[in-house]
Residue, then its C-alpha position, 0 to 999 in steps of 0.5 A: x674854214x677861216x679867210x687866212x685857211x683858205x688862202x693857205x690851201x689855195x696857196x697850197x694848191x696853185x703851188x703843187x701844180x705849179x711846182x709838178x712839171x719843174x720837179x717832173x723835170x729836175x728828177x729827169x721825165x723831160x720832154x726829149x725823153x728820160x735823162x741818162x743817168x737821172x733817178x727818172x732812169x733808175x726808175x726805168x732800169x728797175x721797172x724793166x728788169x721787174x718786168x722782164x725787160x719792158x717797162x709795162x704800159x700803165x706802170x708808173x714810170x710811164x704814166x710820169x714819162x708821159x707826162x714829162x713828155x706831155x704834160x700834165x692832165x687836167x685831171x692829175x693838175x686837180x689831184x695834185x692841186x688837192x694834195x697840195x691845199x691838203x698838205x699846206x692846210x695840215x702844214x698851216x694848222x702845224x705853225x698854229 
């Protein structure tokens, strides 16, 4: 892996978690709650209704509440951080 590459992936990867919280925020899993009328609380609407009312503990609406709500673990920054060196190396190789 070339010096340019790994500047790119790092690059990538310093974005994604960076990026994680305002995008969690922007789509309405904010830290007062889930936002009225939000895709965040489509989200929940459909989830309840697939789960008989409730939104399930575990389910993906709220592993994203909870982390509107408190943040991001370190363990998903590092997953999402891998994502982001991922994509932007695969987007770099693109341009080249």
């Amino acid at each position: 892996m070339g010096l340019l590459t790994a500047a790119v992936a790092a690059a990538g990867a310093a974005g994604a978690v960076a990026a994680a919280p305002v995008v969690l925020t922007a789509v309405g899993f904010t830290g007062a709650g889930i936002a009225a009328g939000s895709i965040a609380s489509s989200m929940m609407s459909a989830a309840a209704v697939a789960n008989g009312g409730g939104v399930a503990a575990g389910s993906v609406v709220a592993g994203l509440q909870a982390a509107g709500a408190a943040g991001i673990p370190a363990a998903a920054q590092a997953v999402i951080g891998g994502i982001g060196a991922v994509a932007s190396t695969f987007g770099w190789f693109a341009l080249i």
